[in-house]
C-alpha positions in Angstrom: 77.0 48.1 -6.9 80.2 49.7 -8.0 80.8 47.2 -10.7 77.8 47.1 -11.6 78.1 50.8 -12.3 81.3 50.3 -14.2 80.2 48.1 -16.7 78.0 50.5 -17.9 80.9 52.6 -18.2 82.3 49.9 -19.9 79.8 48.9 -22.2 79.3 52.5 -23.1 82.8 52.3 -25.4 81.5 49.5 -27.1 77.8 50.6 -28.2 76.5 52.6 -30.9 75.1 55.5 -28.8 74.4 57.8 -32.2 71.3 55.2 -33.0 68.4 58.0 -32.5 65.9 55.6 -32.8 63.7 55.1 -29.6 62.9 51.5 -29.9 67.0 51.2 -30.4 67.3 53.3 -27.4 65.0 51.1 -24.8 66.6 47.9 -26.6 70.1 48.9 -25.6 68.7 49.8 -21.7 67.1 46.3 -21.7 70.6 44.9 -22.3 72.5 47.7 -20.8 70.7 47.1 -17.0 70.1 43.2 -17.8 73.5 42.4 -17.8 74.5 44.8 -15.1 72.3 43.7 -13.0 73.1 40.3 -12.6 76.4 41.6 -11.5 74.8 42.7 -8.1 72.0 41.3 -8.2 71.8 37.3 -7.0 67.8 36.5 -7.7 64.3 39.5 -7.5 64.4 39.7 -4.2 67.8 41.5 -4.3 66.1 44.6 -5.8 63.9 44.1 -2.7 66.4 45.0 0.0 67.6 48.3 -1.5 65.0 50.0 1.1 63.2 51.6 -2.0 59.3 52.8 -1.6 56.8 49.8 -2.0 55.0 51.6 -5.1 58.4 51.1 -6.9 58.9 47.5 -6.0 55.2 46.9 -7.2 55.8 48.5 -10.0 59.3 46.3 -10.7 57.6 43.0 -9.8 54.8 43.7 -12.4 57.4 44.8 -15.4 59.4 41.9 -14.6 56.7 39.0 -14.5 55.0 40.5 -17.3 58.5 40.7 -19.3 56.8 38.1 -22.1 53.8 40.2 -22.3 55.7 43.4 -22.4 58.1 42.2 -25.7 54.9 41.2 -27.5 53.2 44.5 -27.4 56.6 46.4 -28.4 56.6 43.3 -31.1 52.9 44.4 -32.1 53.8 47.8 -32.3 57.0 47.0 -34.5 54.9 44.9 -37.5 52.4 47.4 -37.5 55.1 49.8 -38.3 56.6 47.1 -41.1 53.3 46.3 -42.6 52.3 50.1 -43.1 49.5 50.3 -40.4 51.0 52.6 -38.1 52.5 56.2 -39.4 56.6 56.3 -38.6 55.1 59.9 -36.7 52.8 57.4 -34.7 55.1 54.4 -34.4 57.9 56.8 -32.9 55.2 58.4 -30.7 54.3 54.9 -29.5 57.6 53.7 -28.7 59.0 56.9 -27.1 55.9 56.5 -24.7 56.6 52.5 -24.3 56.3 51.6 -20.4 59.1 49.5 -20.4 61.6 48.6 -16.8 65.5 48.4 -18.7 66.3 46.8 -15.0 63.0 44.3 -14.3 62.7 43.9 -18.0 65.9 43.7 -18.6 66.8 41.3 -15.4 64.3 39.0 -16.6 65.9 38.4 -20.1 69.3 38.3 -18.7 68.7 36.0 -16.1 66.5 33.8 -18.4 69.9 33.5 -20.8 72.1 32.7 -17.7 70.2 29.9 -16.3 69.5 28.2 -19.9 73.6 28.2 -20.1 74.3 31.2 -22.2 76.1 33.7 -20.1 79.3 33.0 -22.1 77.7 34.0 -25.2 75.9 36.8 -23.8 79.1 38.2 -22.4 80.8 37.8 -25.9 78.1 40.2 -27.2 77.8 42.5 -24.0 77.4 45.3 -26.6 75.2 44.2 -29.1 71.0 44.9 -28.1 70.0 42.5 -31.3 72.3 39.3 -29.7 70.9 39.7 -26.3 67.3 39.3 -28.0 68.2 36.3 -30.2 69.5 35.0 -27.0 66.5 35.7 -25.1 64.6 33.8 -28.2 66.8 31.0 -28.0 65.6 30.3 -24.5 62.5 31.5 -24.7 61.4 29.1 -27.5 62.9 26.4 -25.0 61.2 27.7 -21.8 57.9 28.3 -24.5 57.2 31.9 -23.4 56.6 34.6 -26.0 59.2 34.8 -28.6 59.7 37.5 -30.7 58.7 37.8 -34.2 61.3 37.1 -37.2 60.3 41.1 -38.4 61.0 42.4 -34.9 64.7 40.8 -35.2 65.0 41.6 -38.9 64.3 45.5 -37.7 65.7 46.1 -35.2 69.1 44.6 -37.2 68.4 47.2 -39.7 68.6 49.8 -36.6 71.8 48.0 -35.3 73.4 48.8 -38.7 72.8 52.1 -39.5 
């Protein structure tokens, strides 16, 4: 638990944290808790054992089998933002109140890219929210579970930059 807890010091020197963006924000927690969790954290049921109240673990289990599900509506919600349906007031709204896990969520993605043989190059970009979901798409495409849209990455690039 400890190192898990430093590498989010760690990581913390490395990222961008002046991106105000929300969508940025629950993109970097994905990766943030992904990655440190697999540090811990050997397979689901590890979360599990923490004694934690049952309503929590049902509500981890659900966020992290539904983690393909889950990127496609914040996917949906990004294009309709790029093609002009959405306001930027309403698109912010609707990401701010995105129910997202960053540790099921996150865990899921993470441990998707280690068992397809990527860890190395996950770990090369430990700091960088837009590599850890070309890597998820990567294996994804392989594993044919939802893969994010070519606008998603192209924004959320756009937010890396700035």
């Amino acid at each position: 638990m400890l190192a898990h807890e430093m590498f989010h010091t760690y990581r913390a020197k490395f990222v961008n944290w002046n991106i105000e963006s929300y969508l940025f924000q629950i993109l970097n927690k994905i990766q943030d808790e992904g990655i440190a969790d697999l540090i811990d954290k050997t397979d689901i049921e590890s979360f599990m054992e923490l004694g934690i109240p049952q309503e929590f673990i049902d509500f981890f289990v659900s966020k992290y089998d539904n983690t393909p599900q889950i990127l496609n509506d914040l996917d949906v919600i990004v294009r309709s933002f790029i093609n002009k349906e959405i306001s930027e007031e309403q698109f912010n709204e609707k990401v701010k109140n995105f129910e997202f896990s960053g540790h099921a969520n996150g865990y899921y993605i993470a441990k998707l890219i280690r068992n397809a043989g990527l860890m190395d190059e996950m770990l090369r970009t430990f700091y960088s929210p837009v590599e850890f979901l070309k890597l998820y798409n990567k294996t994804a495409k392989k594993e044919n579970i939802y893969v994010l849209s070519n606008e998603f990455i192209k924004f959320a690039e756009n937010l890396e930059k700035e």
